[in-house]
C-alpha positions as CSV (number, residue, x, y, z in Angstrom):
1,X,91.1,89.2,80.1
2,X,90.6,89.9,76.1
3,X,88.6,87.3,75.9
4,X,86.0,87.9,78.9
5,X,86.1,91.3,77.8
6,X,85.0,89.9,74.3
7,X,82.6,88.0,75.2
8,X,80.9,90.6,77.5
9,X,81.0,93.6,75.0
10,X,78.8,90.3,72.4
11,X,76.5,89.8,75.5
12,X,76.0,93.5,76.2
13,X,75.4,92.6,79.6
14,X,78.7,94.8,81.4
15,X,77.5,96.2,84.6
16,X,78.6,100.1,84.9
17,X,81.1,101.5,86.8
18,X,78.4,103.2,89.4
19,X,76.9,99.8,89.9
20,X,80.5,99.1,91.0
21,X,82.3,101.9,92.8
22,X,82.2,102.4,96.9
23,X,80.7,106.1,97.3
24,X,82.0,106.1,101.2
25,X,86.0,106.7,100.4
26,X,88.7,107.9,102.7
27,X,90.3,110.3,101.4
28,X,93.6,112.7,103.0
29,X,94.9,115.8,102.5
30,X,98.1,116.9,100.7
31,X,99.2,117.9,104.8
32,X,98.4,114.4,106.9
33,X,101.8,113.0,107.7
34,X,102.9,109.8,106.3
35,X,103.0,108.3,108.8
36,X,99.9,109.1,110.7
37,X,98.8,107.9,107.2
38,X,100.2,104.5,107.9
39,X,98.6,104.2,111.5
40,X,95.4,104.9,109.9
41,X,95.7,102.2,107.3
42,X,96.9,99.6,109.6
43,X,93.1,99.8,110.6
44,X,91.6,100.4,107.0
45,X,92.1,98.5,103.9
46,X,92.1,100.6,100.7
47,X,94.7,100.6,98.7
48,X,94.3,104.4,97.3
49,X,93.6,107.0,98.7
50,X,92.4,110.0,96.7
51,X,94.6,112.9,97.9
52,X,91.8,115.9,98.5
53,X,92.2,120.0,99.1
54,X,89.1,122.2,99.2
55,X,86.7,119.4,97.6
56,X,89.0,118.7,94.8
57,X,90.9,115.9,94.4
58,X,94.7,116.7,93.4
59,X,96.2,113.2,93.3
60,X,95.9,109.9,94.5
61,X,98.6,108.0,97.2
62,X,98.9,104.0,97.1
63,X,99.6,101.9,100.0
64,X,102.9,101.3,97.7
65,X,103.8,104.7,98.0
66,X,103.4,105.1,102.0
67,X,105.4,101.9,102.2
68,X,108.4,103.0,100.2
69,X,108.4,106.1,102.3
70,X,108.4,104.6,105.4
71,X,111.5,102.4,104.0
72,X,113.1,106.0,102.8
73,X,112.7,107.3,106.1
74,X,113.9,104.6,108.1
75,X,117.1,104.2,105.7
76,X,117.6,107.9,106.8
């Protein structure tokens, strides 16, 4: 990756991030379940999901992190 990066900071030809980024994300609040979290990604495919109250975002949760919890919950 050093190198690619290397070569494309000599070009000066790196896109930007907003040429890159999705502006339609699903987001959830500190209070959705975890596991009506998991239902919902069965049918969507990000892999973080910014964690938003009142329009401000206070933390992100992984797909990771909903799985470990199911496997915590289950153990239980």
């Amino acid at each position: 990756m050093g190198k690619v990066l290397d070569s494309i900071y000599n070009d000066g030809e790196a896109p930007l991030v907003k040429e890159l980024m999705q502006e339609s994300v699903l987001s959830v609040t500190p209070t959705k379940s975890i596991t009506d979290l998991a239902q919902e990604m069965l049918g969507a495919k990000p892999k973080i999901y910014p964690v938003v109250e009142q329009n401000r975002l206070v933390g992100i949760v992984t797909r990771r992190d909903i799985l470990i919890a199911l496997l915590q919950i289950k153990r239980h």
